[in-house]
N, C-alpha and C positions, 0 to 999 in steps of 0.2 A: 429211048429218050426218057418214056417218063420212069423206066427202072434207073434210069441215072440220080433222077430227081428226088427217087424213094430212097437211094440210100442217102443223099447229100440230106434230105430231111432227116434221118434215123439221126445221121452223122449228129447233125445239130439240136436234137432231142437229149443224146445222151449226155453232150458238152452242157445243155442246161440242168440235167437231171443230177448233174455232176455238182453243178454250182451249188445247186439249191441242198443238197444234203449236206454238204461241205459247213453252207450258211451255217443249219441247224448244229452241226457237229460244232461250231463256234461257237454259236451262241449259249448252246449246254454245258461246253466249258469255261465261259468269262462268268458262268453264276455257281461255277463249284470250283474252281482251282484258277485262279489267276497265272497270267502267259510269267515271264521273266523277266519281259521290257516293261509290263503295269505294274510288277512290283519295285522293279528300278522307277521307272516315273514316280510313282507316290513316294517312294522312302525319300527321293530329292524334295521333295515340296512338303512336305506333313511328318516332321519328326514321331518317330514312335516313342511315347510315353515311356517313363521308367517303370517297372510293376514295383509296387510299393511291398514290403515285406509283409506278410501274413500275422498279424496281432496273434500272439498267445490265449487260449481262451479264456475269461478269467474263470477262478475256481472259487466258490461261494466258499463261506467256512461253514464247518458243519455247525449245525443247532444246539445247543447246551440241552440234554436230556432234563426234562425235569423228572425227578425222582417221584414214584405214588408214594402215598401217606403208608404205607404198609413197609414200607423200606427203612423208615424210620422207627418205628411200632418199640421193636425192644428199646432201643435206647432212649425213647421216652418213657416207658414205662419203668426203667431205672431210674431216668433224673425224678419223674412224679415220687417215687419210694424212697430216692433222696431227701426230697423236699416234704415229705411229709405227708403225700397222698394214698391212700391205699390203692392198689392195683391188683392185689393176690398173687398169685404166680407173675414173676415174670419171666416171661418167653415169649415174647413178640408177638403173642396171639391176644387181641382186644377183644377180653370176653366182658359180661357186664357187667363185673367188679371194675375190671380197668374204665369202663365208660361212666360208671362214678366218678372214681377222679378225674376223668377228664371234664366231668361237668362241674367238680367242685374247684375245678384249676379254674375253667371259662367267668365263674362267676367269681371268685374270688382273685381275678385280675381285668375285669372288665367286660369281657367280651358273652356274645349273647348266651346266656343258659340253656342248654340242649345235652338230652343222654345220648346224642350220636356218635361214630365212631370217628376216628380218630381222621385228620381233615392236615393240610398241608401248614395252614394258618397254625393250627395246634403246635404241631412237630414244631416248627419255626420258635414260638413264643415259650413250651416248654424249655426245647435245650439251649436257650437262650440268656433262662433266667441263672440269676446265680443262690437267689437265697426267696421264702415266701413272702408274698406282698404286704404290706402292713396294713389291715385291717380298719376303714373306716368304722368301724360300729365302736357304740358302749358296748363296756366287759359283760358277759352273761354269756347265753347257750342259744347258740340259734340252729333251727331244725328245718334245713331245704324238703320238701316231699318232694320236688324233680327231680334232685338229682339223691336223693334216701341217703343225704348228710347230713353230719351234726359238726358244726363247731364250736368250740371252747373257745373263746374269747378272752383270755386275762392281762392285765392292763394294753398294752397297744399290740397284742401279738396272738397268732393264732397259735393258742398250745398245742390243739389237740383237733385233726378231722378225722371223724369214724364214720365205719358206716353203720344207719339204720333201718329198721323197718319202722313204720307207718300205718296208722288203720286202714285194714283192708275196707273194699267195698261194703257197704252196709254198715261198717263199725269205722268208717272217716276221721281221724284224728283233725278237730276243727283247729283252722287258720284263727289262733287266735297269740295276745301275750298275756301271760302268766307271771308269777311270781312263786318261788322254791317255796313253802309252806310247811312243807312234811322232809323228812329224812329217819328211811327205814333202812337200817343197815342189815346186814344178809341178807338171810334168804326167808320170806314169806309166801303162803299158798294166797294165789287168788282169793278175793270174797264171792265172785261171781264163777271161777271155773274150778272144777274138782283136780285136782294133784296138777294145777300150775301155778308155778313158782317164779319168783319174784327177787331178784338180786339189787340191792345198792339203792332199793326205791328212792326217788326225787319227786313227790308229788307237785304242782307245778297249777294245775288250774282243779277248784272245788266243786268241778261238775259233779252229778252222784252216778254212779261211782267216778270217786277221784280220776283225774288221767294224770301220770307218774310217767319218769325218764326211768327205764330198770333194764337191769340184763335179765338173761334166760337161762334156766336150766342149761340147753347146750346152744351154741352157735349155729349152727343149720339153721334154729330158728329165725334167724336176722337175714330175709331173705334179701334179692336186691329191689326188691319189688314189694311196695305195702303189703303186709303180713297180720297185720296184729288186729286186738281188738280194743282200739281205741290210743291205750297209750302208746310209750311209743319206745322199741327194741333197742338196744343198746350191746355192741360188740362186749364183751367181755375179755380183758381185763380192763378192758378201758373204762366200763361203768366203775370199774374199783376206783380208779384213777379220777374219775369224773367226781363223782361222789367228796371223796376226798378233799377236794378244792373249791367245793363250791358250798357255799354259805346257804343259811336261810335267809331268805330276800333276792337270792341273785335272778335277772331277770332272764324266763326262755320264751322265745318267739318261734311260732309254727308259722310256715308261710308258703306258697309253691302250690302246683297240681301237678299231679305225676299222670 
């Protein structure tokens, strides 16, 4: 009897052991894969949305490159030589002849006086211009020491910009205005230095010794950087040229620090 009872018990152990995995096996698949009748039941009661088309992604435009100042270099240093600036060579290399004229451009169209090299603002306002700007000043000769230029002045127009040197350290060509006094034509030696010479003299203020506009023996001497002792270098042939057109009386202003 009670071996009857031990197996009707087993019996009814494994019919629940049955159930109960069954459950588990249900309920681990209604939370991963839905039956066929929950997906029929929901598709009738809760329409499924249309999937909306994928937007194209938008595509930014690419960045307009701005060009460096060096990419510019030769073709402004031809319009400068156009227009009247000396630059020396041109071949797109801004040595310190060309950053003369870039400083005799800056200040003779407005913008701030500096020997630096050559800047976007520059490129821009050089190949821009078509002819040089007209000259606020009275006619005469005025002499930058920042930028070791000289211009010619005659009536509203720049004839002529050269370059010059400047009294070096200790021998300072002074920031003053002058008037043409003296006019020595050729070639003269120094009073003060033995076998130097003196071309197209323009003596200009009565310090003693005189300080004079003059060329040099050779060109080397005109360096780009204050050189001299006191007056003040002058490219050659342009002192010829300088000489030439300018009167006794005409007025020269020294002005600038280098």
């Amino acid at each position: 009897m009670s071996r009857r009872r031990g197996l009707v018990a087993g019996a009814i152990g494994a019919m629940v052991l049955s159930f109960v995995l069954a459950g588990c096996s249900d309920v681990a698949a209604s939370e991963t894969t839905p039956s066929p009748s929950a997906t029929t039941a929901s598709s009738s009661t809760t329409p499924t949305p249309t999937a909306k088309p994928t937007a194209k992604p938008t595509v930014a435009p690419k960045p307009r490159v701005k060009q460096k100042p060096a990419y510019y270099a030769l073709r402004v240093e031809r319009q400068l030589d156009k227009l009247g600036y000396p630059v020396g060579d041109i071949d797109g290399d801004i040595t310190a002849r060309a950053k003369q004229a870039l400083c005799a451009w800056r200040e003779t169209n407005g913008l701030p006086v500096s020997r630096a090299g050559l800047t976007l603002n520059d490129a821009y306002s050089v190949l821009n211009a078509t002819k040089r700007p007209t000259p606020t000043r009275s006619p005469g000769i005025y002499v930058n020491k920042t930028c070791q230029i000289l211009y010619q002045v005659v009536g509203n127009t720049y004839k002529r910009i050269v370059w010059i040197s400047t009294g070096q350290p200790g021998y300072d060509t002074p920031n003053r205005t002058g008037r043409v006094w003296r006019k020595w034509a050729g070639a003269h030696e120094s009073s003060l230095y033995e076998d130097a010479y003196m071309y197209d003299s323009l003596y200009f203020l009565k310090d003693r010794p005189g300080i004079a506009l003059h060329g040099s023996r050779v060109n080397s001497l005109i360096k780009p950087y204050p050189a001299s002792h006191r007056c003040v270098r002058v490219m050659r042939p342009e002192i010829h040229q300088i000489y030439a057109d300018t009167p006794i009386g005409t007025k020269v202003q020294i002005y600038g620090e280098y």
